[in-house]
ROGU-365442 format. One line per 10 residues: number of its first residue (from 1); their letters; for each residue z negated, y, x of C-alpha. Coordinates in Angstrom, 1 decimal. Layout:
BEGIN
NUM	a	Z/Y/X ~ ...
This chain:
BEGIN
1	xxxxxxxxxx	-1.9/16.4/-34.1 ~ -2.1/13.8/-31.5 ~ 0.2/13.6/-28.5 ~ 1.2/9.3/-29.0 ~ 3.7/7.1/-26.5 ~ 6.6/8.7/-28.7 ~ 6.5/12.2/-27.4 ~ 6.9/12.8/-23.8 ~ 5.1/15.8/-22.0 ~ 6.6/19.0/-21.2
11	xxxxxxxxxx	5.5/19.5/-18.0 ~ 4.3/16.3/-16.8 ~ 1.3/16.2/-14.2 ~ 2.1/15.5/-10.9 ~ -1.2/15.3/-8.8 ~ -0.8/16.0/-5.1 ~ -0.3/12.9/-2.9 ~ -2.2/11.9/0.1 ~ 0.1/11.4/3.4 ~ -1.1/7.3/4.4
21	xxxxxxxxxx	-1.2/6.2/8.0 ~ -2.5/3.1/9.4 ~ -3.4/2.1/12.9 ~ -4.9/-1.4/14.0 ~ -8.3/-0.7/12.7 ~ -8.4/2.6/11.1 ~ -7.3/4.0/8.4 ~ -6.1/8.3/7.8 ~ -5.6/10.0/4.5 ~ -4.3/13.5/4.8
31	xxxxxxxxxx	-3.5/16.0/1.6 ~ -1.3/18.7/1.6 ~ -4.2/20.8/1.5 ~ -5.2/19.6/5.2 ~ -8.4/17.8/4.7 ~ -8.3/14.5/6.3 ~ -10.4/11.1/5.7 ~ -10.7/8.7/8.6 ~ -11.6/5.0/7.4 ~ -12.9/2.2/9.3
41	xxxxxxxxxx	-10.7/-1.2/8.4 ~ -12.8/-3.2/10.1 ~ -15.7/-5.2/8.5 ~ -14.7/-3.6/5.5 ~ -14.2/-6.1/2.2 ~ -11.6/-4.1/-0.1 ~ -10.6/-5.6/-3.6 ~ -7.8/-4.3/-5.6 ~ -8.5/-3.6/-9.6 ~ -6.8/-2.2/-12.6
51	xxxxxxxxxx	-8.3/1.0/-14.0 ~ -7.7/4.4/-15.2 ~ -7.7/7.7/-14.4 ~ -8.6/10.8/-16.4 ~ -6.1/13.6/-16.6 ~ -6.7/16.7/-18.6 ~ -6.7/15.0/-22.1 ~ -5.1/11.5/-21.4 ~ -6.1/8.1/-19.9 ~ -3.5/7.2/-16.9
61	xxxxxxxxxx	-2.8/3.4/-16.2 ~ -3.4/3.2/-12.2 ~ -3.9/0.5/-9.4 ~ -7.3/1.0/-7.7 ~ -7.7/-0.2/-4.1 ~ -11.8/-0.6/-3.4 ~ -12.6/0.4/0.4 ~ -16.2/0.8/-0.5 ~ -17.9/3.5/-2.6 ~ -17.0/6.5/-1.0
71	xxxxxxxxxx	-12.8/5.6/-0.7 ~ -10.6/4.3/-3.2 ~ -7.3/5.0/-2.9 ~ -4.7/4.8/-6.6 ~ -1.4/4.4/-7.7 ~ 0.1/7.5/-9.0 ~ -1.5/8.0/-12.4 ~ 2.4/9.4/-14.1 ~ 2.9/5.8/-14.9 ~ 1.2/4.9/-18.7
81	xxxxxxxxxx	-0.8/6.1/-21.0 ~ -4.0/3.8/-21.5 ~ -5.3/3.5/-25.1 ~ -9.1/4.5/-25.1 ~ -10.6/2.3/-27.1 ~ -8.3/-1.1/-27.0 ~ -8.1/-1.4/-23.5 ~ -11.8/-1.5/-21.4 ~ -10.9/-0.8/-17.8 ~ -12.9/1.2/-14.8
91	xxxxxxxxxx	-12.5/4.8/-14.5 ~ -11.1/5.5/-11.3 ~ -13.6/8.3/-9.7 ~ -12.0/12.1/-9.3 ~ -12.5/12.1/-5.8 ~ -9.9/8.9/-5.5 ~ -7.1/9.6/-3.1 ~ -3.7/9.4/-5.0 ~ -0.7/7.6/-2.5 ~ 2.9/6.7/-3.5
101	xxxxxxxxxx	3.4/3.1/-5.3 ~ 5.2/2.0/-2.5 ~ 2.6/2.7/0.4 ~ -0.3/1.6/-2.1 ~ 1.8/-1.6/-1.9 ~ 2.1/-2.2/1.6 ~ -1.2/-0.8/2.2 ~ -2.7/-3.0/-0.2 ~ -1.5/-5.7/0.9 ~ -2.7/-5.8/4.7
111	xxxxxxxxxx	-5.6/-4.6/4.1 ~ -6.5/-7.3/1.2 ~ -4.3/-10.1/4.0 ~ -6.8/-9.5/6.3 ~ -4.7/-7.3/8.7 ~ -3.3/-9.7/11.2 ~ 0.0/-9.1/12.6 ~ 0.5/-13.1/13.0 ~ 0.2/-13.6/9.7 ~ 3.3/-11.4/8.7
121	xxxxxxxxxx	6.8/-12.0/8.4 ~ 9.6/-9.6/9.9 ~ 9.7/-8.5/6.7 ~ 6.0/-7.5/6.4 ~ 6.0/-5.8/9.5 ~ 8.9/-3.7/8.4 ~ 7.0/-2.6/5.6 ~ 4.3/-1.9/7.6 ~ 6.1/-0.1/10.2 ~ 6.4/2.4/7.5
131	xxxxxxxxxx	3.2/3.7/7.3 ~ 1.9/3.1/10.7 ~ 1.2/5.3/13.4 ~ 3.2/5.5/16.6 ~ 1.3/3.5/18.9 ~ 0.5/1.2/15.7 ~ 4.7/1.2/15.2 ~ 5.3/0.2/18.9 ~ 2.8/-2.6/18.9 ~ 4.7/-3.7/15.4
141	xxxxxxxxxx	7.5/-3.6/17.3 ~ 6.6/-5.7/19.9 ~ 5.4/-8.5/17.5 ~ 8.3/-8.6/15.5 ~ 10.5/-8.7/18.3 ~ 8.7/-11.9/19.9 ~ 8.6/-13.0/16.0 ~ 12.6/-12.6/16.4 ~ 13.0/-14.4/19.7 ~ 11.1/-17.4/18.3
151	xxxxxxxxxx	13.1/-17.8/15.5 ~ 16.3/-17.4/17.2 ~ 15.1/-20.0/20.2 ~ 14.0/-22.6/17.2 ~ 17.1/-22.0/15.6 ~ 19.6/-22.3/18.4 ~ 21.5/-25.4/19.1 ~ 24.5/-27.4/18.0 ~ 24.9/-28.0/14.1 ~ 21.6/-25.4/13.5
161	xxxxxxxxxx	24.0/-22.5/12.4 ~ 20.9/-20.1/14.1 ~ 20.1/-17.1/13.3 ~ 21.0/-13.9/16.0 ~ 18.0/-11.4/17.0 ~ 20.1/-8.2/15.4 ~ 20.2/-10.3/12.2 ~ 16.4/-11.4/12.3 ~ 15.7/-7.3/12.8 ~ 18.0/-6.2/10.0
171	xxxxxxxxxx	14.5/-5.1/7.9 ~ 13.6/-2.8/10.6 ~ 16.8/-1.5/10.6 ~ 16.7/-1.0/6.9 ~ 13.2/0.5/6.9 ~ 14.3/2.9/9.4 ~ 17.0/4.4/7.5 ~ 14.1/6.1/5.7 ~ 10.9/6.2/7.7 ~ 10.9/7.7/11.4
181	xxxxxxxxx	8.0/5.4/12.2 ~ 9.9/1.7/11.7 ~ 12.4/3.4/14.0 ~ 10.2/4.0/16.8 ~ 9.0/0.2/15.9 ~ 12.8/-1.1/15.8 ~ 13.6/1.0/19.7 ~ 10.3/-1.1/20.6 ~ 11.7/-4.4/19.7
């Protein structure tokens, strides 16, 4: 009999995850196993897709971000279950690299945005913070504190109710609670 969406595994399958960092133009992928995958960002044209991934006997719903034929990097595939035959999508290749949701997310997104710090908010760059390397972290830093200045200098003044810098850094100091890196980006603002 058929394992269906009704019966949950045993011993669900937890692939190994890649470690994510991210400097100003490169990218590093590092498994626990130790072999690491340096990645040129720039000139590259990435696109993000829906697809699946095969595990042992099952399809696996999982977010595919395109580098170029050699790296794509996934969601988790522990999500969803795909049905084989209702739903078409692309098979994710085994040699993708599997990341947390949450750094597919961030990473996704600046890569796909373009990667310009200008075009971020403090917000963003918190985010960003997170998987970033240390000198990459610093030079967040630095941009989100000007980013802070200017909004505290254009929001200063009687009747404007402005807004102070710890107030416009409060995502860094969020995102530092849990990642080392958006801490050495918050001491660098």
């Amino acid at each position: 009999m058929g394992r269906t969406a009704l019966y949950r595994d045993v011993e669900p399958w937890m692939p190994p995850r890649a470690e994510v960092q991210i400097d100003a133009d490169m990218l590093w992928l590092r498994t626990p196993d130790g072999r690491i995958r340096r990645h040129a960002l720039h000139g590259c044209e990435p696109f993000v897709v829906d697809g699946c991934y095969v595990t042992r006997d099952t399809r696996r719903f999982v977010r595919m971000l395109v580098l170029d034929n050699e790296t794509v990097i996934i969601t988790p595939p522990d999500r969803g279950a795909v049905a084989p035959i209702v739903v078409p999508v692309p098979e994710a290749p085994t040699s993708a690299w599997i990341i947390e949701a949450y750094a597919w997310d961030v990473l996704a997104d600046w890569v796909c945005s373009g990667g310009r710090l200008g075009a971020c908010s403090i917000e963003d760059l918190a985010r960003l913070a997170t998987i970033s390397s240390a000198s990459f972290a610093s030079l967040i830093g630095e941009v989100a504190a000007q980013l802070a200045l200017e909004l505290a200098w254009a929001t200063r003044g009687p009747l404007r109710g402005g807004a102070d810098l710890e107030s416009a850094l409060q995502p860094f100091a969020d995102a530092a609670r849990t990642s080392h890196r958006a801490a050495e980006a918050l001491i660098s603002a």
